[in-house]
C-alpha positions in Angstrom: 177.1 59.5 71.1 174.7 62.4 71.8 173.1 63.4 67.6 172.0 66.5 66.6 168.7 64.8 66.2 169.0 63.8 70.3 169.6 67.3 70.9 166.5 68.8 69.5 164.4 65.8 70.7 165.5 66.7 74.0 165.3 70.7 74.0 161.3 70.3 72.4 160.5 67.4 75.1 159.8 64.7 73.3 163.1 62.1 73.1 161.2 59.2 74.4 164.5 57.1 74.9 167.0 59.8 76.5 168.3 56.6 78.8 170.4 54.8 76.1 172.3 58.1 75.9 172.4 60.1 79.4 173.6 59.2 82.7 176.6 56.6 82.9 177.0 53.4 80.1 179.9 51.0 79.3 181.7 51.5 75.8 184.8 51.5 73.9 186.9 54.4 72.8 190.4 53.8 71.0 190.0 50.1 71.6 190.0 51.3 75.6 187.2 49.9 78.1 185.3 52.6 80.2 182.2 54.2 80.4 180.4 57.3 79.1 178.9 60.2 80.9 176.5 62.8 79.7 174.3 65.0 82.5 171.7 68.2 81.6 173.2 70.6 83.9 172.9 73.9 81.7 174.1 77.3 83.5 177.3 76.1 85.4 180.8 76.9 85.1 182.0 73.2 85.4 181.0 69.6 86.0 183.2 66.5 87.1 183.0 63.1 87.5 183.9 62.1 91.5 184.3 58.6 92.6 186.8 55.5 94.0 188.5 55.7 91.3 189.6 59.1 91.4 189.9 59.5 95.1 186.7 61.6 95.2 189.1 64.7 93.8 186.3 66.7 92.4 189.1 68.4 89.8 190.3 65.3 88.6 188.2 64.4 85.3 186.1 66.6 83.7 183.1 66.8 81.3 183.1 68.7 78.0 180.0 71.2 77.5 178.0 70.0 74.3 177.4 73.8 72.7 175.2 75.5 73.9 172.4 72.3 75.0 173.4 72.4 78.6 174.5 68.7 78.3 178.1 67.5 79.7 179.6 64.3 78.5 183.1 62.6 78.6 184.9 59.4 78.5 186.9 57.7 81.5 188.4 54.5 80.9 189.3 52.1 83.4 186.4 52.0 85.1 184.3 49.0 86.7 180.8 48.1 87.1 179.7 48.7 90.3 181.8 51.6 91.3 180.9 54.7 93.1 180.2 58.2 91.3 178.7 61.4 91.9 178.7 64.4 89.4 180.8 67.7 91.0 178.6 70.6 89.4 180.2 74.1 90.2 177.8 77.3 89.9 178.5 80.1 88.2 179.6 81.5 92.1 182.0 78.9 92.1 179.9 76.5 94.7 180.3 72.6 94.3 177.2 70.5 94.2 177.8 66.8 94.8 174.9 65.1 92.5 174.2 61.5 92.4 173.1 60.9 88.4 169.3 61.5 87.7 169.9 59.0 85.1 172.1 56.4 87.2 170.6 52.4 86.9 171.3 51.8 90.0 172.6 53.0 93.6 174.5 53.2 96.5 172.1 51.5 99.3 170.8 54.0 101.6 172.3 55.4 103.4 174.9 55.8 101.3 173.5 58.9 98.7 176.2 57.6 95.3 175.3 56.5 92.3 176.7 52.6 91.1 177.4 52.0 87.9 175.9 49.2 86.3 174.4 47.8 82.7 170.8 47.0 82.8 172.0 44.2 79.8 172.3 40.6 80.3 169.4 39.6 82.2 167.0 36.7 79.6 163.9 37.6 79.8 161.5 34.5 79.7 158.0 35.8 79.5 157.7 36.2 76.0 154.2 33.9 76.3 152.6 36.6 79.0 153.7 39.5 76.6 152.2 38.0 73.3 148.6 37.5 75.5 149.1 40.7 77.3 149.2 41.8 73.8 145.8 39.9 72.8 144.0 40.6 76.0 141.6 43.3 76.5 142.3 44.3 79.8 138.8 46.1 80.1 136.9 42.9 79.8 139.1 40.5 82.3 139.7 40.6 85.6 141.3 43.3 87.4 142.3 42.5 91.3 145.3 44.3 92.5 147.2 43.2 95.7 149.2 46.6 96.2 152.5 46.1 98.1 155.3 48.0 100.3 158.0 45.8 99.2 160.2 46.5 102.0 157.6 45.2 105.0 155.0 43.0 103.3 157.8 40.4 104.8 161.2 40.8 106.9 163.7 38.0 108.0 163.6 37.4 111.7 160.9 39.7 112.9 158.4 37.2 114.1 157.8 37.7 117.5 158.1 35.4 120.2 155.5 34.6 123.0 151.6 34.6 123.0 149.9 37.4 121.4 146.8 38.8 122.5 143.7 38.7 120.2 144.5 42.3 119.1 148.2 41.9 118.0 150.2 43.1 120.9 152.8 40.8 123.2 152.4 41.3 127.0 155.6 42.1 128.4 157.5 45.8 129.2 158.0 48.5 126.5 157.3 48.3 123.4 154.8 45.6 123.1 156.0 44.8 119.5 159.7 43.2 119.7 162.4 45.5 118.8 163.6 43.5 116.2 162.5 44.2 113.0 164.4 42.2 110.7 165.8 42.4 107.3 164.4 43.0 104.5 163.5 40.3 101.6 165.2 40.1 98.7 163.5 40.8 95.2 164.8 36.8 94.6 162.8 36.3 98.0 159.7 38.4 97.0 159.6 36.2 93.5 159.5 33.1 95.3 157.1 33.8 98.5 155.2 36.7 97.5 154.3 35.6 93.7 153.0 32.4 95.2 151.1 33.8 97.7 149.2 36.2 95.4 148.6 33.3 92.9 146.6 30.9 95.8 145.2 34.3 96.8 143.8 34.8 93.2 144.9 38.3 92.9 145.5 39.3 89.6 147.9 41.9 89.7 150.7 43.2 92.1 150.9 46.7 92.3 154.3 47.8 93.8 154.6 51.2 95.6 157.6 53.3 94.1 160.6 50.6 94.0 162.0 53.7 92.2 165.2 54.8 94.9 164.4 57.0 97.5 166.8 58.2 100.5 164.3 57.7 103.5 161.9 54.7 104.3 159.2 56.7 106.0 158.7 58.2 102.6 157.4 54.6 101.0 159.6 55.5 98.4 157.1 58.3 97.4 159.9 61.0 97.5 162.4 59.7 95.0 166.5 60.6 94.0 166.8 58.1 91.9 163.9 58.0 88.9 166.0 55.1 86.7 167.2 53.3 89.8 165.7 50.2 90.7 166.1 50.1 94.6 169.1 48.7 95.9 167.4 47.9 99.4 166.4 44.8 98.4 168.6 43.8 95.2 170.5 44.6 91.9 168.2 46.0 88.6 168.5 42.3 87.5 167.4 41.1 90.5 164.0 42.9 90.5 163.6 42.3 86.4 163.6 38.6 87.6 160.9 39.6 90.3 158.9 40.7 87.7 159.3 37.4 85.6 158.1 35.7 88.5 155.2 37.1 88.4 154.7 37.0 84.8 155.1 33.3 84.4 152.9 32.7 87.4 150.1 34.6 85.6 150.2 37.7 87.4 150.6 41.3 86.2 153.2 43.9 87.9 151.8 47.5 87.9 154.1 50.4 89.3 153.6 53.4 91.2 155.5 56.3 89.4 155.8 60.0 91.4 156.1 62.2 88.3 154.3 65.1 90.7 157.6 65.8 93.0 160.8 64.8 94.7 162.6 64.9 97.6 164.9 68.1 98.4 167.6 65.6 99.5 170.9 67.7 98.4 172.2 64.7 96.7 168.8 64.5 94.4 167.3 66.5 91.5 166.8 69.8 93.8 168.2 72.9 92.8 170.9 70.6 90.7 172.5 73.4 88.9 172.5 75.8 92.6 169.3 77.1 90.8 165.3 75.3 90.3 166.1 73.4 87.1 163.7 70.3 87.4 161.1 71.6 89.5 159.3 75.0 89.4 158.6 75.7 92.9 158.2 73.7 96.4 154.9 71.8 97.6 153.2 73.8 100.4 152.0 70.8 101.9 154.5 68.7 101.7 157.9 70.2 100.8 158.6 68.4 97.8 160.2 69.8 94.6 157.5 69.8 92.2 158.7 69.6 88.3 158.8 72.0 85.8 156.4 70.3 83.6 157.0 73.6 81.2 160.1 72.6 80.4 160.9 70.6 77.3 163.9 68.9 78.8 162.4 67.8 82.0 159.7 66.6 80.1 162.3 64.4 78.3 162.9 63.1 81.4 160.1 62.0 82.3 158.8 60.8 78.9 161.7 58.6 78.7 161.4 57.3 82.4 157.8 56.6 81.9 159.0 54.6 78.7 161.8 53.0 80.5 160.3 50.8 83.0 157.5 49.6 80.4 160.7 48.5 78.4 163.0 47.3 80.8 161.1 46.2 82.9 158.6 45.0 80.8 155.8 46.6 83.5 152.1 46.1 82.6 150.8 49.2 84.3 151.9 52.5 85.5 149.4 54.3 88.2 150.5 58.0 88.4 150.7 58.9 92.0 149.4 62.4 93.2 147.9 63.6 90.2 145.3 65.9 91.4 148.8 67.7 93.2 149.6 68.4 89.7 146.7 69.3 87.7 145.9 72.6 90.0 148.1 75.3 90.4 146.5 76.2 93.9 146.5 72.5 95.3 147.3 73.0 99.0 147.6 76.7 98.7 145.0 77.9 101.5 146.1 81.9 101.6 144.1 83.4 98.6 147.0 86.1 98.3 149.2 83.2 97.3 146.7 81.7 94.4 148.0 81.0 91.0 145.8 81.7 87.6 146.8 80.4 83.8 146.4 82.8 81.0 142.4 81.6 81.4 142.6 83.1 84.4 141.2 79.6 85.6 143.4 77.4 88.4 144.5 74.4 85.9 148.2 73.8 85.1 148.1 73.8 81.4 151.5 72.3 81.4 151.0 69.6 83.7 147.6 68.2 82.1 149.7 68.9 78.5 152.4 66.7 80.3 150.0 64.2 81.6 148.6 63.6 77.7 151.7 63.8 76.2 152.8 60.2 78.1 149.7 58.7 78.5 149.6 59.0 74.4 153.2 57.7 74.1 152.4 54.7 76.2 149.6 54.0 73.9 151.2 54.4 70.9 154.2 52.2 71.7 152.5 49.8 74.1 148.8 50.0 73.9 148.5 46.8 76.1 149.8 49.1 79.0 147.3 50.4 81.2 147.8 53.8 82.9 146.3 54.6 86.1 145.5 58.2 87.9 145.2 58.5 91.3 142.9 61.2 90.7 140.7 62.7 93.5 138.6 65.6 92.1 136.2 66.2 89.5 138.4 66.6 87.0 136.7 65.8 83.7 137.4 62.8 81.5 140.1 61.7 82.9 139.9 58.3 81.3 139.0 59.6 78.1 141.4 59.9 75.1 143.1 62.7 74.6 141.7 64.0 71.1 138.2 64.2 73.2 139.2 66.1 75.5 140.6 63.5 77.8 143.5 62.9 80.0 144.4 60.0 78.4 144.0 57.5 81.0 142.7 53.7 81.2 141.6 53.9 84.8 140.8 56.2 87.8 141.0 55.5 91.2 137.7 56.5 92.7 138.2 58.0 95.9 134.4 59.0 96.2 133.3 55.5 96.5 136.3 55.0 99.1 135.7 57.9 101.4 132.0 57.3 101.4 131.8 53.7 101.9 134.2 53.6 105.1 132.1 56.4 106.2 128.9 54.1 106.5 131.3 51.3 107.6 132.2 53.2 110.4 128.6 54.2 111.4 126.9 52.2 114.1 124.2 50.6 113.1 121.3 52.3 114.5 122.6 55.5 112.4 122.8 53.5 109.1 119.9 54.1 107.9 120.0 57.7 108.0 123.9 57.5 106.0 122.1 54.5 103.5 122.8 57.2 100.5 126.8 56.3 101.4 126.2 53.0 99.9 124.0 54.0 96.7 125.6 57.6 95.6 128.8 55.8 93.6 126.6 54.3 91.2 125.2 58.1 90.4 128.7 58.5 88.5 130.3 54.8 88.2 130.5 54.4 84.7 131.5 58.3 84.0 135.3 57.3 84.3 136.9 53.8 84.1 137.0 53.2 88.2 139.6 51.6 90.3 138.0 50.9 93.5 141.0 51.5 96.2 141.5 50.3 99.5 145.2 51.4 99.7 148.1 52.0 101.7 146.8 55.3 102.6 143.4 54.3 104.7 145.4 52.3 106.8 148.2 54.8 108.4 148.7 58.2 109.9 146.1 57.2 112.7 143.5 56.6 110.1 143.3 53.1 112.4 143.3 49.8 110.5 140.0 48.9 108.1 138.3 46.3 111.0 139.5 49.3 113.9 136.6 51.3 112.3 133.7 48.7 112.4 131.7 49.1 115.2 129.7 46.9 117.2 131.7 43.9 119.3 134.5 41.4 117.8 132.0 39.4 115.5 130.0 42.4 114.4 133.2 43.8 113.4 134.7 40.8 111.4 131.3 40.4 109.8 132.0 44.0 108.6 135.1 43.8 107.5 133.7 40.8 105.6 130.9 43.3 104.4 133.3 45.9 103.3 135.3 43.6 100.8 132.0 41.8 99.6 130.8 45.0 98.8 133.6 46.1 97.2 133.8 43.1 95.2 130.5 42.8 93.4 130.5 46.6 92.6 131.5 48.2 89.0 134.6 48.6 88.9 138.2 47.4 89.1 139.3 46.3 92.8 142.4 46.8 94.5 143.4 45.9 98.1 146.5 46.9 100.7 148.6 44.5 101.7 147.2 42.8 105.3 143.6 44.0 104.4 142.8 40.1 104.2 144.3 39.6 107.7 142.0 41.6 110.0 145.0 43.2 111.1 144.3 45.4 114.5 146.9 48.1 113.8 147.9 50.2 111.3 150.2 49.4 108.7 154.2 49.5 109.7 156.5 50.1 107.0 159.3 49.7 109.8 158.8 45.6 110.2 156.3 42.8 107.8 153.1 42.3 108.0 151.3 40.5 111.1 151.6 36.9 109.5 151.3 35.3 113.2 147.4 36.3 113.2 146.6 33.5 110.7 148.5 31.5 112.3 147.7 31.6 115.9 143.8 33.1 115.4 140.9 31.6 114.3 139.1 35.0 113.3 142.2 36.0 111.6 142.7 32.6 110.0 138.5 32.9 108.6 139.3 36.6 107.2 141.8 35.3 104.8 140.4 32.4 103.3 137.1 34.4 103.0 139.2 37.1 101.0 140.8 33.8 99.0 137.4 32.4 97.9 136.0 35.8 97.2 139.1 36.4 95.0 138.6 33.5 93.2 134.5 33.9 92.7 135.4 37.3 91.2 137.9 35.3 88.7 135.3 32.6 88.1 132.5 35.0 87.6 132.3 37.1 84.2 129.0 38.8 85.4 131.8 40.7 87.8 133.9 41.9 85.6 133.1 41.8 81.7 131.1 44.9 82.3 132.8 46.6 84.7 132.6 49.5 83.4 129.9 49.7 81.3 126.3 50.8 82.8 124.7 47.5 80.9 126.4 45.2 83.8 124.5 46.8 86.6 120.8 46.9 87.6 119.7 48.1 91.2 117.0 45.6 92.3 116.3 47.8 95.3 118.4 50.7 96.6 116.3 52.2 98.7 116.0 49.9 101.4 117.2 52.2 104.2 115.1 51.2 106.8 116.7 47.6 107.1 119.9 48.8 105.7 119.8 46.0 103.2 120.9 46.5 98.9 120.2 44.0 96.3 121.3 44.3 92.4 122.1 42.5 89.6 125.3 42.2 87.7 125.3 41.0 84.3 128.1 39.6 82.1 128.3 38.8 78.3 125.8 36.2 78.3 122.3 35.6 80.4 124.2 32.9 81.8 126.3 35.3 83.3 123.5 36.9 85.3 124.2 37.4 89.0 121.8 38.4 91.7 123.6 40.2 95.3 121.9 41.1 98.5 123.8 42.8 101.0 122.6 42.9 104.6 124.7 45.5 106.8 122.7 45.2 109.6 123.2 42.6 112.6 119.2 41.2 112.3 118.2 38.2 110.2 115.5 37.7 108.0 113.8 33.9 108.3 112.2 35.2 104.9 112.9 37.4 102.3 111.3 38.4 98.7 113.5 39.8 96.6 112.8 40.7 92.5 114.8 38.8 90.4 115.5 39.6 86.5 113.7 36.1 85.1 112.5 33.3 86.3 114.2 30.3 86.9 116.0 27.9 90.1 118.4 30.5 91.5 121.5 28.8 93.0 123.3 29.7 96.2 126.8 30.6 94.9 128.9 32.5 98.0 127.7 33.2 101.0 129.8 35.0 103.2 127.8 34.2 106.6 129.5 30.7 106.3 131.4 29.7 109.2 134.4 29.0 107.1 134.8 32.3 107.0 133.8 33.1 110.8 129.9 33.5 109.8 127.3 32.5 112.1 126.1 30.1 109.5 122.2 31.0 109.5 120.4 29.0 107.8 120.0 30.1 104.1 118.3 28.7 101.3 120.6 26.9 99.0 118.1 26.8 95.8 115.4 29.4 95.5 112.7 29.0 92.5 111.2 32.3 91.2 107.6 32.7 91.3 105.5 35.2 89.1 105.2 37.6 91.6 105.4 40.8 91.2 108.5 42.5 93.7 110.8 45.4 93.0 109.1 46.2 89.8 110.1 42.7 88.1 107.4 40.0 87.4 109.7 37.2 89.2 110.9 37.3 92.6 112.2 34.6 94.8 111.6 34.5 98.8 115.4 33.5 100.5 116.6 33.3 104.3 118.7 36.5 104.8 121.8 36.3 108.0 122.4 39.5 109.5 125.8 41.4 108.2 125.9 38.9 105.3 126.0 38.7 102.1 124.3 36.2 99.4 124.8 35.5 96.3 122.7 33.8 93.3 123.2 32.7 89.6 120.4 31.1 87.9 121.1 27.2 87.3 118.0 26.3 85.0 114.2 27.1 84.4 112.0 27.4 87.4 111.0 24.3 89.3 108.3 25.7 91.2 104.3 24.8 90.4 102.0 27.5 91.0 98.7 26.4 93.4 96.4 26.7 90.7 98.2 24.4 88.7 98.7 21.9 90.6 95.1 21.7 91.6 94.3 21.5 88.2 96.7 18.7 88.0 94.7 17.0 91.2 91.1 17.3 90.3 91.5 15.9 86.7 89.7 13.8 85.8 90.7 9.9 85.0 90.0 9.1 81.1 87.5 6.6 80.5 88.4 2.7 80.2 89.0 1.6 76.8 86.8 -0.7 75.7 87.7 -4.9 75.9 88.3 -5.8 71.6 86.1 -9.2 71.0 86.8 -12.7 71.9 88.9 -14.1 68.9 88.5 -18.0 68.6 90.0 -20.6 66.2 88.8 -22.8 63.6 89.2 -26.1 63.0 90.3 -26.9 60.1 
């Protein structure tokens, strides 16, 4: 099976496709049934197949060496799908390695550390409609909302917990004030019924998934990997999970995936040391004691080329976001001793081989499926990381922007006397906003490792701190940029996020403040969709104009976003301090009867429900350096917006005086008498 033509592909790093041919497939030799083998696993004096079928004797079948390529392959009939196998790989000091297969479809659920085999065919795919208009859309001029999700807690089986909960999420009662149980885990058939629709009436756009890729230990997320082909088998078979993504496809939502190509766990089962020696990886995280790749190495480049590739194909994915890529573009990241510093041949700290890496599959992706967006979770100043690669860029559609993130919960968390001294908190993203191609992220990651949960940092007493949790996702919303939100963000939840047991569904359910958080996320999700002055220009400095930023003192902002069309024109105040305003002037960009559009003060959504002015007609006065302005009612921590509904309504005083004091036009004169002759 394995060409000459596979063989050079592979040792230059460029066989986009090595999945068809390595790791374990069904076929036919001599009219006999069984399946194929081939594993890199150069520099060793032997490698065998291990598994039911073959009592686990780790001299019972061997590979053949493919010359000098440091590929094994073989033939063994007999065999079933899902049965167990690991690869036997002895050193050249005669020690045996048990390896489950780096290229292995699908595994043995933790935690059981064996490959399965299995044949990704068979499954009928039936979104061919989504793929043709994902294949007509431009995904930079449509909404982009992602609800990012921890498949295995966003929902359990039998973990609700019994009793009356406190306001805060906790059960009285002794111990641990969270039951014990935590349940069992959703299936991906589950997840495709209940979560798809959920995200649908929630208006999200997109689901992004964190690594569903197989992983040995759930307090990793599935962040430190064994299995880079292998659909999880927590929660389902490969097929299972394509129909989970079908789901979501014919409900109108778009899957993106979280892919670790940075590092992997040293799990003795995984890619670590897999020939006794580093052969995927180049050294070990200092951080976090990962196995980092050797990104200078044409093979393992292969590798993750083709795995890249592979779940855009398969899986038919609409987005891969590369996890941890500021880990890979320095040599020194998280390298604190300056005796222990890295330089290239520049004598400058940037892996040449990982950024080389990074282009090399953000151009493949392009080339074969340019409706695929890639994402960096990127956290420095690297330059142009959404810019294409023959300019100099990385390659990428979008960047997460982890500025706007850390500085806006910063003033979040600051009590509101201080806020005016951190107002430059608010204001500094839009400095850089349309540099890059922004992702604005409210992840996984703000809500854990005592971090507390996003309403746990508002200050001020339980209303104040709704109100700013409302705030915070307003905000969010009607900036530049794409938006993406953490699973239980729309819930208000107390505590941080468990990846041990679901999400705390009982607050909506048994809490009234709780209950007002989420449908104030749902109707802000669906303005944004409803709204093209949110997102047409999201990333283009012609669909943002600051009306004033400077108001520190009162801690209020006001702008404009602008869509395609005039029409699209929208006008936002935010207020992010507790005091109301009776009246307000505010600059608007024409004139014209500006309509109330979303308010997020209303007590649907737990507001206090000040009274604000539903209709506002500009007047040609002067205010924030425009010639129209309007004068509105303002709620403390609320926010307002406006979209003009038709020309101005208001008379001007000296108008209408002139319209009083005119005077009455003079009585037409009576025409003659007319009388008739006799004839």
């Amino acid at each position: 099976m394995i060409t000459e033509d596979d063989l050079h592909l592979f040792s230059e790093g460029s066989w986009q496709r090595s999945w068809e041919k390595m790791g374990a497939h069904p076929a036919i030799k001599d009219g006999i049934q069984g399946w194929s083998f081939c594993v890199w696993a150069p520099e060793v004096a032997s490698v065998h197949v291990v598994g039911d079928f073959n009592g686990w004797n780790a001299t019972a079948t061997p590979l053949e060496r493919i010359m000098d390529s440091g590929l094994w392959h073989g033939f063994i009939p007999g065999l079933n799908q899902g049965d167990l196998y690991k690869y036997v790989i002895e050193t050249i000091e005669g020690e045996l390695l048990y390896k489950a297969d780096p290229y292995a479809f699908y595994s043995e659920v933790a935690p059981g550390t064996a490959s399965r085999l299995w044949d990704l065919s068979g499954y009928a795919w039936k979104d061919a409609a989504w793929l043709r208009k994902r294949s007509k859309r431009d995904h930079m001029h449509t909404p982009l909302n992602i609800y990012e999700v921890h498949l295995g807690s966003w929902k359990r089986h039998g973990d609700e917990p019994q009793g009356e909960p406190r306001e805060d999420g906790t059960y009285p009662g002794p111990g641990d004030p969270f039951p014990a149980q935590r349940g069992t885990f959703y299936s991906y058939d589950d997840l495709s019924v209940e979560l798809v629709a959920y995200v649908k009436n929630m208006g999200y756009t997109h689901i992004e998934v964190m690594p569903v890729m197989e992983h040995p230990f759930d307090g990793s997320w599935g962040y430190q990997g064994t299995g880079y082909y292998a659909a999880t088998a927590r929660y389902g078979t490969p097929q299972q999970f394509m129909h989970f993504v079908d789901a979501c496809h014919k409900a109108g939502i778009g899957v993106i995936l979280d892919w670790v190509p940075g590092g992997f766990c040293a799990d003795a089962q995984g890619l670590a040391t897999f020939n006794g020696s580093m052969l995927y990886e180049r050294e070990i995280h200092p951080n976090w004691g990962t196995h980092k790749f050797d990104f200078g190495r044409p093979e393992v480049v292969s590798f993750l080329l083709s795995n890249a590739l592979f779940w855009i194909d398969m899986f038919h994915a609409d987005g891969i976001r590369m996890d941890g890529v500021s880990s890979m573009l320095y040599l020194n990241f998280g390298v604190d001793n300056p005796a222990d510093k890295k330089f290239n041949k520049f004598g400058t700290e940037e892996d040449l081989d990982a950024s080389a890496f990074i282009r090399t599959v953000n151009e493949a992706v392009g080339e074969t499926h340019p409706d695929v967006m890639m994402i960096a979770e990127e956290s420095t100043a690297w330059p142009l990381v959404t810019y294409p690669p023959a300019d100099g860029g990385l390659g990428f559609h979008y960047k997460w922007d982890m500025g706007w993130m850390n500085d806006t919960l910063h003033y979040m968390q600051t009590d509101f006397p201080w806020r005016p001294g951190n107002h430059r908190l608010l204001t500094f993203s839009m400095m850089y906003a349309f540099n890059e191609n922004f992702v604005l992220p409210l992840s996984h990651d703000e809500v854990v490792n005592g971090k507390c949960s996003l309403i746990g940092r508002m200050p001020g007493d339980p209303w104040r701190q709704f109100a700013g949790l409302r705030n915070l996702a307003f905000y969010q919303m009607m900036h530049p940029g794409a938006k993406l939100n953490f699973m239980g963000n729309e819930l208000g939840m107390f505590i941080e996020w468990r990846y041990y047991e679901s999400l705390q569904w009982f607050l909506a359910r048994d809490f009234e403040t709780h209950a007002h958080q989420q449908a104030f996320i749902e109707a802000l999700n669906h303005l944004y969709l409803k709204e093209a002055g949110l997102w047409h220009f999201a990333y283009d400095a012609q669909g943002f104009e600051w009306i004033d930023a400077d108001n520190n003192k009162q801690s209020i902002i006001s702008f404009v976003r602008r869509g395609k069309k005039p029409a699209d024109d929208l006008v936002i105040i935010i207020n992010f301090d507790p005091a109301s305003y009776e009246t307000f002037r505010m600059g608007v960009p024409r004139e014209g009867d500006w309509k109330l559009v979303f308010n997020t003060d209303d007590p649907a959504f737990g507001g206090s429900g000040y009274p604000v002015v539903e209709m506002a007609s500009s007047r040609p006065e002067a205010w924030n350096g425009r010639d129209d302005s309007i004068e509105i009612s303002l709620p403390g921590m609320g926010g307002l917006v406006y979209k003009r509904s038709r020309a101005s309504s208001y008379v001007s005083p000296t108008k209408a005086k002139a319209v009083h004091t005119k005077k009455a036009p003079a009585p037409k004169k009576a025409a003659p008498k007319r009388t008739r002759t006799k004839k």
